[in-house]
N, C-alpha and C positions, 0 to 999 in steps of 0.2 A: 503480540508485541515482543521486542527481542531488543537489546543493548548492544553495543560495540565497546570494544577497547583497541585503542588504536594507538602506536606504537608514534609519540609524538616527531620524534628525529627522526625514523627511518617510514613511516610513515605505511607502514606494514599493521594487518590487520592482527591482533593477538587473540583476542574469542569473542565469540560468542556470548552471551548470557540471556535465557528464556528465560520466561516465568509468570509475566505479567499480559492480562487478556484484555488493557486497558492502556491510554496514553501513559507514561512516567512526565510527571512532571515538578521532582524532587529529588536529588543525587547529594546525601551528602558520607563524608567520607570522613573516617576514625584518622585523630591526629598521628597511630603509627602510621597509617597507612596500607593496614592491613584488612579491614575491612571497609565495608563499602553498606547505604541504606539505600535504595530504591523506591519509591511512594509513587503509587499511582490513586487514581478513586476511589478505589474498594479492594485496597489490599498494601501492604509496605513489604518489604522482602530485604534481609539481610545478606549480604555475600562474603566469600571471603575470598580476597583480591590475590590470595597468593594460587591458589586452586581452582578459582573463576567457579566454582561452588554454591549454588546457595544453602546456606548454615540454617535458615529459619524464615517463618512466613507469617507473618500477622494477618489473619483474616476477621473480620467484623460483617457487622449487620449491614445490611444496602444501606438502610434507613438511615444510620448516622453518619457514614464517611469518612473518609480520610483529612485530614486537611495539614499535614504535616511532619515529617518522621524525620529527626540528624541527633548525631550526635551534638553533646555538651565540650564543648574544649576544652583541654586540657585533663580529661576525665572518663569512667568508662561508663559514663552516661548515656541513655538512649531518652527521646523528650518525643512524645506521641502527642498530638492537637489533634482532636477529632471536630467536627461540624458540631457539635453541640455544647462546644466552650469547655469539656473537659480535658484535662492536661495530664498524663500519666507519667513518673520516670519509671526506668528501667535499665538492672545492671546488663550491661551487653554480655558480660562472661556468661554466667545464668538464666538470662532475661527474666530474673525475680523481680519482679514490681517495688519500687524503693519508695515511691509516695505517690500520691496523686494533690492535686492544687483544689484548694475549696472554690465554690462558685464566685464567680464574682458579684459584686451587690446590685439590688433589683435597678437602685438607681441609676446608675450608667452599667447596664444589662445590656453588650455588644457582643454579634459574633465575628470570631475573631479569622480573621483572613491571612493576617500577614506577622511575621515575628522576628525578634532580632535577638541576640544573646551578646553579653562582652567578654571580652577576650579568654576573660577566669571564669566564665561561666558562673556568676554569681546573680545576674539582675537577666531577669526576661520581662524584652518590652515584648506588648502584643497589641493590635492594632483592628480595627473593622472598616464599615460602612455606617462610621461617625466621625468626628473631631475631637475622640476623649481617645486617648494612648493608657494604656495600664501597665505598669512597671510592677512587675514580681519578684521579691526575693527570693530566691529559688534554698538560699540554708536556713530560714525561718519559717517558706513554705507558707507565703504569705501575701495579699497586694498591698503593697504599702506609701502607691501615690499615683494619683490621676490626674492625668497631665492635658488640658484641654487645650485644643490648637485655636486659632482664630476662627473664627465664623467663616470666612471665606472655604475652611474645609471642610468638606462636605462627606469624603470618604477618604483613607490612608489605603494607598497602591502597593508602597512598599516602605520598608523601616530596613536602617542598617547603622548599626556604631562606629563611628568613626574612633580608627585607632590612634593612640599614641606613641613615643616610647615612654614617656614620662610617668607612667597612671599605673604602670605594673598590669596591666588588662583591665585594671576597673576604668573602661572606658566612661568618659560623662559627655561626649556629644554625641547627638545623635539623629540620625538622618532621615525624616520623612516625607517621601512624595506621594503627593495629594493628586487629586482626582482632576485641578485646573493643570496639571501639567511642572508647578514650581514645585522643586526639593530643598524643604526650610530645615536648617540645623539650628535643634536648640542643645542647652545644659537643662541635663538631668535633675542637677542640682539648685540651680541656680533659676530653672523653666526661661530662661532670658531668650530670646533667637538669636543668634551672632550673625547668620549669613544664612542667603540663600543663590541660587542656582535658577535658571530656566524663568520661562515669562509666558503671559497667556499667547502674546503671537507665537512664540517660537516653547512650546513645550517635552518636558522629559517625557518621553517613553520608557525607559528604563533607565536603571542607573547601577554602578559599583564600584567599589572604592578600593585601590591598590592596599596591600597588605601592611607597609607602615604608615598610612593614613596620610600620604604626600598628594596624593594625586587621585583625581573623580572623573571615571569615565562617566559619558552618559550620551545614549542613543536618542537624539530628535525625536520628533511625531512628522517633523520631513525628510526623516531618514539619514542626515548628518550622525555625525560623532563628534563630541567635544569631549576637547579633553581640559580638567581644571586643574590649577592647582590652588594647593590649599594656603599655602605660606601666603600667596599674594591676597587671596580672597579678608583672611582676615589675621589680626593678630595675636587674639585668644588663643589660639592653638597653641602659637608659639610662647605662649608664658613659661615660666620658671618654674619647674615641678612641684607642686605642690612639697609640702612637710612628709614623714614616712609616720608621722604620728598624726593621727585628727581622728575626731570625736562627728562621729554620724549621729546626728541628730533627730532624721526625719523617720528611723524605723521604728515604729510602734511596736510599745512592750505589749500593750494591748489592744483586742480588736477594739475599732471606735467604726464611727460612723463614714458613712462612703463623702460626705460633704467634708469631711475634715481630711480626706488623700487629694481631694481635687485641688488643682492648684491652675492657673493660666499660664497660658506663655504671653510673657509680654518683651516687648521689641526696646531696642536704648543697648548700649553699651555696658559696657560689667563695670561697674564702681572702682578705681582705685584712688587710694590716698592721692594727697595734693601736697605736694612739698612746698614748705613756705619761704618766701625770701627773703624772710629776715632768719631763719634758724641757719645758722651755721655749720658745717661739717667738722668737727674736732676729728683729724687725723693724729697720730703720734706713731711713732717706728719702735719699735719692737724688737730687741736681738733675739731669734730663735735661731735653737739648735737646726743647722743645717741637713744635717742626719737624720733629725724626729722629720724636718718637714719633707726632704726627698721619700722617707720610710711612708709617710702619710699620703705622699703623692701616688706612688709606688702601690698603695691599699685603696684607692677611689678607683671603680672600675667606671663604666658606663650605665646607663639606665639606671642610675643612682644606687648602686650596688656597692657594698664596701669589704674587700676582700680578709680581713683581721676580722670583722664581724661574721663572715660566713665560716670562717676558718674553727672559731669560738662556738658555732650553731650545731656546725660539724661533729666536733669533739662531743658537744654535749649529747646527738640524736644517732651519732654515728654515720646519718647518709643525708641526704638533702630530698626534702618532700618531692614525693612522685610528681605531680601536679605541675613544683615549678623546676625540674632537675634538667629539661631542655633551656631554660632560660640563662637558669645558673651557669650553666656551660657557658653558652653562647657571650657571657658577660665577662667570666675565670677568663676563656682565649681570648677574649674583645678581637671578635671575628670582625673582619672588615667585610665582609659580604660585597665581592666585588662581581656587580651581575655583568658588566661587561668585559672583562677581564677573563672573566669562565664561561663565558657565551664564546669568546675565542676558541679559548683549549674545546668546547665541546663541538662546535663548528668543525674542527681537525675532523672530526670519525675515529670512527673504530681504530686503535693501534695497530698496526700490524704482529706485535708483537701478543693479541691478548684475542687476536681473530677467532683461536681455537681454543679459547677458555673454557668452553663449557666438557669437553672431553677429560682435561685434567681436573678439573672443580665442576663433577655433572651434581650443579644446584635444581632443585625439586621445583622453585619458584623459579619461573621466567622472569618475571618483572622483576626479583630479588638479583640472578643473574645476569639483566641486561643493566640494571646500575651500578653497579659492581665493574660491569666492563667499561661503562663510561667514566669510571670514576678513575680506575688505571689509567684506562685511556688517557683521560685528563690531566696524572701525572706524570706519566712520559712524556707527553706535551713540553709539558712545562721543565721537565727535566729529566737527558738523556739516560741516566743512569738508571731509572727506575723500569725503562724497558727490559733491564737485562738482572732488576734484580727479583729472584724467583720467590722470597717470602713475602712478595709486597702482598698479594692476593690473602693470604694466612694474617698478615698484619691491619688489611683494612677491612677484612669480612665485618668483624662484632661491629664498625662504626655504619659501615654503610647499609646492616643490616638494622640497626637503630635510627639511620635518618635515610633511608629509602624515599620518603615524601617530600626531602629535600636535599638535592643535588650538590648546590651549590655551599651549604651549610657542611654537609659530608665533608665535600670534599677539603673543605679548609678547614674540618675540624682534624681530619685526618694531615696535612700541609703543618697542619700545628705542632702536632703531635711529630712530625717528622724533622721540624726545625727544632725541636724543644727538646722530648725524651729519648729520640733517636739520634742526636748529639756524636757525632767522631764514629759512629757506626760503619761508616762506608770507608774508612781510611785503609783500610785494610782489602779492599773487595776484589776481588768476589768470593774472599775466602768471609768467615763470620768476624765479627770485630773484636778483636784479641786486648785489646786496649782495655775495650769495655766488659771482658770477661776476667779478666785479670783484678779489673776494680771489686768486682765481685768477691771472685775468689780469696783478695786479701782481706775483706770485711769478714769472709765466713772463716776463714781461720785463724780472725781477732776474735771473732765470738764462739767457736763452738772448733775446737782446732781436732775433736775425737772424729766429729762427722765426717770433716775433710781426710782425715786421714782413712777414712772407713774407704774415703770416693777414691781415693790412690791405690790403695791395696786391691782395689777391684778393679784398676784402669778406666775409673770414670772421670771423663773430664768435664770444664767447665761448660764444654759444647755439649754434652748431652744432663748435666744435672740446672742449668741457670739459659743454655739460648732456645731451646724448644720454649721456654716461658714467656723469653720476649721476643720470638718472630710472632708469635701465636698473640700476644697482648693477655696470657690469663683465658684467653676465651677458650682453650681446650678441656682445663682443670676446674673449671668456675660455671657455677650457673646463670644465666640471666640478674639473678636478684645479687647475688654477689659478686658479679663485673659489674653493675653498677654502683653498687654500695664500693667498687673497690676502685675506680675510677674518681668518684666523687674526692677523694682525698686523693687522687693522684695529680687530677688539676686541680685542687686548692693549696698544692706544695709545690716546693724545688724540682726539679726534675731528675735531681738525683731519688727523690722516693719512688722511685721504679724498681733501681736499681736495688734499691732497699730492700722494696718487695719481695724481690727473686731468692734474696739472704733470708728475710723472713719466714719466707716459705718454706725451705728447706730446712729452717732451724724447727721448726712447728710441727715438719711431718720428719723428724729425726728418728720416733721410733721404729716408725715402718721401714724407714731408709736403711734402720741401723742392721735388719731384718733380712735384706735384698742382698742375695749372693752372687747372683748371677747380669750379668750386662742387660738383658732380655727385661728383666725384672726392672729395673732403674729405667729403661727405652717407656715402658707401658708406664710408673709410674708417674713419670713426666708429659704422659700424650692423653691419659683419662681422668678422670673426677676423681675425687680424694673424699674421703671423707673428714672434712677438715671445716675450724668454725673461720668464718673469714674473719669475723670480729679481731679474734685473737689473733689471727697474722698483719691486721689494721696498728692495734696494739702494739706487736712486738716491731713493728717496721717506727712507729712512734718512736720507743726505745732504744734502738740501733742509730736511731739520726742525732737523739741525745748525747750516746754512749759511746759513738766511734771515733778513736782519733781523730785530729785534724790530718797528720799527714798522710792516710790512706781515706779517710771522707770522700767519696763520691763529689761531696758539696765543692768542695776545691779545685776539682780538675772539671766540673759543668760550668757551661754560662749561666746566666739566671734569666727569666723565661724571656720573648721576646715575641711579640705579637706580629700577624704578618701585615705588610705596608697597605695602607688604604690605595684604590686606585688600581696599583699593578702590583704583581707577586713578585716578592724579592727573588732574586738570582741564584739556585740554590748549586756549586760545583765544589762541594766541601767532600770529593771523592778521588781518585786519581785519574785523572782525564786519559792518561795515554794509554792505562788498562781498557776501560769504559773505551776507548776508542777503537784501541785495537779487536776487544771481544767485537764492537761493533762489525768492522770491516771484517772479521773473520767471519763471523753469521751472517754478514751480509753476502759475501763470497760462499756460505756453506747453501745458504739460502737460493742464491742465484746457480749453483750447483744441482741441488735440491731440486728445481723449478724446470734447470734442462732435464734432469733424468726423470722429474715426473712427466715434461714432453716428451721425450723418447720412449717412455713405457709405457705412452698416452697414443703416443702413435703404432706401438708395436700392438699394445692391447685393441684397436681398429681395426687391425690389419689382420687381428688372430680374430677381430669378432667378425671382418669382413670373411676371411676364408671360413670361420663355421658359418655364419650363415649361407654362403655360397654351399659348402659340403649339406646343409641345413635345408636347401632351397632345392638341393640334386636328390637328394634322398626322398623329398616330398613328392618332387616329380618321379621320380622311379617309381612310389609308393603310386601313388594317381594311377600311373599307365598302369601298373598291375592291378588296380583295382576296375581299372576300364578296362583292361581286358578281359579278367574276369565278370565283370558286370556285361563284356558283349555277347561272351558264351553264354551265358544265364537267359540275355536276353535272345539267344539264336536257340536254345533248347525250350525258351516257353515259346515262341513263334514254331515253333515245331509242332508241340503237343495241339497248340491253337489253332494249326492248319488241320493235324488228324483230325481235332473235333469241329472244323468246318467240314471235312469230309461227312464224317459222320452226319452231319446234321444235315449236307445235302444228299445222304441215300435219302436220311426220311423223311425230309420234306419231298422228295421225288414220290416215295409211297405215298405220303398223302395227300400229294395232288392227284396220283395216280383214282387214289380213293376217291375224293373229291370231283376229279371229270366223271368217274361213273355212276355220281350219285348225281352229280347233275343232267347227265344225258338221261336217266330217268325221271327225274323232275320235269323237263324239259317234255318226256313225252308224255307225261301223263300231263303237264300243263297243254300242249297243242292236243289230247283230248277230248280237254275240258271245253279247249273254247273251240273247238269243229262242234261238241254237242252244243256249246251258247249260239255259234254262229248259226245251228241250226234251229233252233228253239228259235232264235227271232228271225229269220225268214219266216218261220211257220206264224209267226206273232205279226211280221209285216203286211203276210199274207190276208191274216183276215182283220186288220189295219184297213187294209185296202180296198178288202171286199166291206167292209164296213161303210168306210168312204166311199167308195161309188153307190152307195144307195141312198148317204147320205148327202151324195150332190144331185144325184138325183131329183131330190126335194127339197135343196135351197142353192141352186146354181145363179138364178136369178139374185138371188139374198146375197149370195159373195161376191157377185158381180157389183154390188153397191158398196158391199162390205170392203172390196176391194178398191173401189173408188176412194172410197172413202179416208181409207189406213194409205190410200196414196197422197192424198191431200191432207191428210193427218203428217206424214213424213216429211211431204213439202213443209207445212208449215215449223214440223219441228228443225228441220236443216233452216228454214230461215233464221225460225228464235238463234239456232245455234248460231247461225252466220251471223246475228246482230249481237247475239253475247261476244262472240269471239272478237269483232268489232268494238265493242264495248270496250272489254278486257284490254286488249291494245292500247287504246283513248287511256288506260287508265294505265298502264305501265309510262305509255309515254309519258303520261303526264306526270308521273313518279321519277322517270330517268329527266326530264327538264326543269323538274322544281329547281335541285342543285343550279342549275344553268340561269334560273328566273331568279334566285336569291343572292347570285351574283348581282345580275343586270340591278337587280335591288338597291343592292348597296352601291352600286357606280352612279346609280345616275334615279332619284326621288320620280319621277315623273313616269321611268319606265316600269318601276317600280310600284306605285299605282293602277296602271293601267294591268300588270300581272294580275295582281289583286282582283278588278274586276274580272277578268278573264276567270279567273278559278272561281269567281262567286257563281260565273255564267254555266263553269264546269258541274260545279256540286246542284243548281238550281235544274240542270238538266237529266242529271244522274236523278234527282229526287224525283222528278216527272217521268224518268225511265220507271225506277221501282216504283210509284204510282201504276204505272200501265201493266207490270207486270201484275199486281195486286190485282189491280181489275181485270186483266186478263183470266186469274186465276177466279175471281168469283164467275167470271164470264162458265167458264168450265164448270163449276159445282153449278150453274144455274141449269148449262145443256143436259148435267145427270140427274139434277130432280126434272128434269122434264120428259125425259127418257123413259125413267122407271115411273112417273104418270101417265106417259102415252102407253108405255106395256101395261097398265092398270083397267086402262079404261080399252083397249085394245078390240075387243069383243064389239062397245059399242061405235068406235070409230069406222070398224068396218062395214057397217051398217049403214052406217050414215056414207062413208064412200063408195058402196055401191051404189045410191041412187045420183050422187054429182060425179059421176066419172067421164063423161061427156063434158062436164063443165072444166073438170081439172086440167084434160086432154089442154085447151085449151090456154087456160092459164098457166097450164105448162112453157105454153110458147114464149104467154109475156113474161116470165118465169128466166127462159135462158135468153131472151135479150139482157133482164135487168141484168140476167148473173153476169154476160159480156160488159153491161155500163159497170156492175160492183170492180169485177177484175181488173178493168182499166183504171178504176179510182183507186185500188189498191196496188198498183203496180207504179199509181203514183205516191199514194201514201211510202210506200218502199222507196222511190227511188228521192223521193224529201228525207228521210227519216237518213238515207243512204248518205245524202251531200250534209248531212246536217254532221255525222259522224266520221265522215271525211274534211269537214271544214276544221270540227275540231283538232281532230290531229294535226290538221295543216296550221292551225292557230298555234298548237302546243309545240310543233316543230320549229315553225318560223315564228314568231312572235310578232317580229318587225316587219313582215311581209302580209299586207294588206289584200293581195291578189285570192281569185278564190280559185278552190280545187277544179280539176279538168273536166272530171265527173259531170260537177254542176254544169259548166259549160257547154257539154255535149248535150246535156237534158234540155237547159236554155233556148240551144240553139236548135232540137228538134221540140221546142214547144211545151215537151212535160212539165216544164216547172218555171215558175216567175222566175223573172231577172231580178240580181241581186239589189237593184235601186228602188226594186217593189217595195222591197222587206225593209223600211225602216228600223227597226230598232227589235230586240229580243224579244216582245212581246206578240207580235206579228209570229213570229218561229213560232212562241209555244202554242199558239191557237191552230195553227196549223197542224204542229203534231196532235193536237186533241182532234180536229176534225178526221184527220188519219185517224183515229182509236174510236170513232162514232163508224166511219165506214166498213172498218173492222167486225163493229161488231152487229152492223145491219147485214154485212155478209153474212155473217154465218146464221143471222137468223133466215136467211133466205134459204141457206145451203139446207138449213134445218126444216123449213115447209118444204123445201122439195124433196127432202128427204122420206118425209112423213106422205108427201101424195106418192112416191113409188112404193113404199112400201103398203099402203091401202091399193094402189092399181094391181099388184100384187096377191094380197089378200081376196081381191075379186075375184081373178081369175083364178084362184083355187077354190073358189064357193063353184065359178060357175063350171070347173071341172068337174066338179065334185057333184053337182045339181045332174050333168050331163050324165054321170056315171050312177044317179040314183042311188048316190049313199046316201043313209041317213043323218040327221043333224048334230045327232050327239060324236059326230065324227072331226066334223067340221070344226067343234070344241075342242077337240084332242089335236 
């Protein structure tokens, strides 16, 4: 996760800030405006906003968390809430832990979510997921009242105090939105409710409250904005500021019990007296000194401040408390703080005059340096002469550098300071103001007339011992702590103690001065730090204002101070307009001079970067071609070498094919050899193959003559099977290429769609009676081989027995090959049934819708082979048919089979009775 800072007017990104591996969801920022906190879940990070830096990193346990990390206002307080309800402070310079807050008591034991602080950082409200609020003393370091909201709250969302001007920052109302959506404002003090905000239909999502407590924004939960004001909502606000004196009653000297801080809010209006109508007002008039009461009028500042009291606070502490020394100010000018007024001037932009400020004033902080230029900016704006005068930048650094966080405050504090203690300065311009150096110079050489004459005898004048002091404001010779402290008494007085100062100073550091011989010497004393007490130059400027003449007093030829007009900024042309005008139109004209010859030397500089890059762009290209030309020879002398070495490489490969054919043409002849000696070897092998063979048909020519029959009608049979598998096979493709086709007709139309169905049942019912027949087919087979190798068992007495019925078999031989002519024509119908039944199918599976039957059947029909289709009823007629076809099947072949067995006994005989003829013996007959 990463942060932005974004440049709000110009709307430019200024950096960056890493650091955090978690959402931030907590920015608060130190009242100078120099640094900056960061809070995410498990970690807070410190920055520093002029460097975009981080200075320091708080790291903790997972386990307890973040839940909170800003500074204290007006202070260099840092306030840590972690998840476990403990509260740490810490000095930001050191980050030395300055206290930590005791737990809060078991009885209203809440973790704390949400927190508010008032203005002076004196009271921390803190808040949960209850209806009790705990209000902390934060300089006693103590809870010292529990503040219970209505029943209706159930959790506190958020808490914020509402400010005053009246209360000096001890804010007492204060703002909490609850968990229904309404933000109820009560008193702290008084726990009353005044007013509330939002409703359960239309509820606060958020809320935040303008900076002098006028005006509440607050974001819907429908996404609206409202905006309130406060004047109208109620009247408490606007009451009469309390007393500067009261007696707080409700902080405990000591710890007590947690029931005795709990306190309710209860609703009603705030009590005020009732004036009665019978007491009457006793008026009477008074002569007062006209002079006490302007003088008294003159000492009432605003925000209930009284300018003779601070003045007296002054004298007595020497400076005015850190804490409230922005306030004091802001009350001494009685700034009008005109936000529309200076939303103008900063609307203008940038001055032309201040564009290139950072070249002559290169300031280290950007942020330091882009207010600084808005802040000129702003008063050239507002008044021409300021564009052209050169110590303005030198005159407002220390101020703008002290309200950097605000603009608008700067800027009229500086306005101030320019209608007040810069007085008749500009009558002279644009030379330094001679008037106001002369006032000077006559005060120092009423009081100290040796110094003065030390600054003649050296040729030092008033412009370099009294104005480097006041274009500068002190900020070059003075530290932080002592431009403040020395400021503090310069708006609590005349505006002649300025000029006082510059005498004072000079009188203060007289010995060093008296010391400096040289011009050089007096230039650096007057531009670096001094070692000098400011106290004592506070003092001695005291004295000088007592002790001067009236007719050379500063006090006499100043006005007396004059605050600037609420609304709109007065008119400021207390300079010589026709100088101021003139330098104008000359800079303007130098300027417009300026601007042509930077376009002439804008165009000529083009024109000289057009021709080097052209000369830039020739020399590249010359460079190129010589490198390509060199890179073509390089490349023509390796194609050189790379042709020799295809030379090369085609001598030897030429030898070694050379080698190669003649190692094959010997291969070659000792392979043709090899096989003239194999081709001879089997000749000689076929030869007595042969003679083998003829002796061997010799004595079973008859035997292969059946053997041969037999493996002929074996082949027929098996080109049948083949021919009806292949058949088959077909039936069953097809039937696979028309499913697609049937499961249309399926879906179009329920009835065609049925009748598919049965068709395929007829299909797969037939397929299982096919592999049925082959089944028995096949045992048909294993039944012919055990009957085989039992007829070659018993062989010996079979032929025994057919020698004596050989006469008889002669015979039934006959009736033998009639039946085999009836079997073949019953299987030649079995076949040509089986044939139309596998030709019906495919014509089914092709045409569906076509009713008509194949041609096939037709021709057999009509030569008588086979019933007509109005025989055949219905599919169970089919399959009795194909079974009586698989019974005729296999009464053939047992026929095929007796007549196999009577040739091979007629057979048998005739080799007994050869054999009987030839008078061999019997044991021959066996072999």
């Amino acid at each position: 996760m990463f942060l932005t800072c974004v440049e709000t007017v110009t709307k430019e990104l200024v950096s960056w800030m890493r650091g955090h591996e978690s959402s931030v969801f907590s920015i608060s920022v130190h009242g100078s405006g120099r640094y900056a906190i960061t809070t995410s879940s498990d970690t807070a990070q410190l920055w520093d906003l002029d460097t975009f830096q981080r200075k320091r990193k708080l790291n903790i346990l997972q386990s307890v968390g973040i839940q909170k990390v800003f500074f204290l206002p007006l202070s260099n307080t840092i306030l840590s809430c972690f998840k476990d309800n403990s509260i740490f402070a810490w000095e930001c310079d050191t980050l030395v832990c300055k206290y930590q807050l005791p737990a809060p008591p078991e009885s209203s034991n809440i973790l704390y979510k949400v927190f508010a602080v008032t203005r002076d950082g004196r009271i921390l409200a803190a808040g949960g997921k209850s209806n009790h609020i705990h209000l902390w003393c934060l300089e006693a370091k103590q809870l010292f009242r529990i503040i219970q909201m209505p029943t209706k709250v159930r959790a506190i969302r958020h808490l914020e105090f509402l400010p005053d001007s009246f209360d000096a920052g001890s804010n007492q109302v204060l703002g909490v939105l609850s968990q229904d959506g309404i933000m109820r404002f009560i008193n702290i003090q008084t726990c009353k409710l005044l007013f509330e905000i939002g409703s359960l239909d239309d509820g606060i999502s958020s809320s935040v409250i303008s900076p002098h407590g006028r005006y509440i924004a607050s974001i819907m939960e429908n996404g609206s904005l409202n905006i309130y004001s406060v004047q109208t909502l109620t009247k408490e606000i606007n009451k009469p500021p309390p007393p500067l004196v009261k007696v707080i009653e409700d902080l405990p000297k000591k710890k007590g019990n947690s029931g005795d801080l709990k306190v309710k809010v209860t609703s009603g209006r705030v009590q005020r007296p009732v004036k009665s109508r019978e007491s009457k007002i006793q008026t009477r008039i008074l002569k007062q000194d006209l002079t006490g009461s302007l003088e008294k009028k003159e000492n009432e500042l605003s925000d209930g401040l009284n300018k003779k009291r601070l003045q007296i606070l002054l004298k007595g502490y020497g400076e005015f408390p850190t804490k409230y020394r922005m306030f004091i100010w802001r009350s001494l000018l009685q700034l009008p703080e005109n936000h529309t007024a200076f939303s103008n001037l900063i609307d203008k932009g940038i001055h032309v005059a201040f564009l290139n400020l950072q070249k002559k004033y290169p300031i280290k902080s950007r942020k330091l340096l882009r207010v600084l230029q808005r802040t000129l900016s702003a008063l050239a704006h507002w008044s021409t002469i300021f564009s052209d005068t050169p110590y303005l930048p030198l005159l407002a650094f220390p101020f703008v550098k002290l309200f950097q966080n605000n603009q608008l405050i700067c800027f009229e504090v500086v306005a101030t300071l320019i209608i007040n203690w810069c007085q008749h300065w500009f009558e002279y311009f644009p030379n330094p103001p001679i008037n106001i150096l002369s006032m000077i110079e006559n005060v120092l050489a009423f009081h100290d007339k040796e110094l003065l004459q030390h600054f003649i005898n050296h040729d030092v004048t008033s412009q370099l011992y009294a104005w480097p002091l006041l274009e500068t404001m002190f900020s070059e010779v003075l530290t932080r702590e002592e431009w403040l402290k020395l400021f503090d008494n310069v708006f609590s007085n005349h505006p002649s103690f300025l000029l006082m100062t510059v005498v004072a100073y000079n009188i203060c550091s007289r010995a060093p001065l008296l010391n400096c011989k040289r011009k050089d010497d007096f230039e650096y004393f007057f531009h670096h730090r001094n070692n000098l007490d400011i106290s004592a130059v506070i003092r001695e400027v005291y004295r000088l204002l007592d002790t001067t003449p009236t007719d050379i007093h500063p006090d006499s030829m100043l006005d007396a101070f004059v605050a600037l007009t609420k609304g709109q900024y007065p008119v400021f042309n207390q300079y010589p307009k026709f100088i101021v005008d003139y330098q104008t139109q000359e800079r303007e004209r130098i300027r417009n001079d300026e601007l042509d010859y930077l376009r002439e030397r804008q165009a000529v500089e083009d024109m000289q970067a057009e021709v080097d890059q052209q000369r830039a762009e020739d020399e590249a290209w010359c460079q190129k071609q010589e490198l390509l030309h060199r890179a073509e020879e390089a490349r023509r002398e390796i194609l050189l070498q790379e042709e020799e070495k295809m030379t090369q490489q085609r001598q030897r490969l030429a030898a070694v094919r050379r080698e190669l054919k003649v190692k094959e043409m010997h291969l070659q002849d000792a392979a043709r050899r090899r096989l003239l000696q194999l081709q001879q070897d089997q000749r000689e092998m076929e030869l007595r193959r042969l003679d083998d063979e003829i002796e061997r048909k010799n004595l079973s020519r008859n035997q292969e003559a059946v053997a041969k029959e037999m493996k002929e009608n074996a082949d027929a049979y098996r080109q049948k099977v083949d021919l009806e598998e292949h058949v088959f096979h077909r039936l069953i493709e097809t039937d696979q290429t028309q499913n697609q086709k049937i499961r249309k007709l399926i879906e179009e139309n329920l009835a065609k769609a049925e009748q598919a169905c049965l068709n395929t049942d007829w299909r797969i019912q037939a397929l299982h009676k096919q592999r049925c027949s082959d089944v028995h087919r096949n045992e048909c087979y294993q039944e012919i081989a055990k009957l085989l190798r039992k007829n070659r068992k018993k062989e010996i007495e079979v032929l025994n027995a057919m020698m004596d019925g050989e006469a008889k078999k002669w015979e039934e031989a006959e009736e033998k090959d009639f039946h085999l002519k009836s079997e073949k024509k019953t299987a030649a119908l079995s076949d040509a049934s089986r044939r139309w039944f596998l030709e019906k199918e495919i014509h089914d599976a092709q045409h569906p819708c076509d009713k008509g039957e194949p041609k096939y059947w037709n021709e057999q029909v009509a030569s008588g082979c086979l019933p007509r289709t109005s025989q055949l009823n219905d599919i169970s007629e089919m399959e009795s048919l194909t079974q009586i076809s698989l019974n005729q099947r296999k009464m053939h072949w047992d026929a095929m089979e007796q007549d196999l067995m009577e040739r091979v006994r007629n057979l048998r005989q005739r080799l007994v009775t050869q054999a009987q003829n030839r008078c061999q013996t019997p044991h021959l007959l066996a072999t």
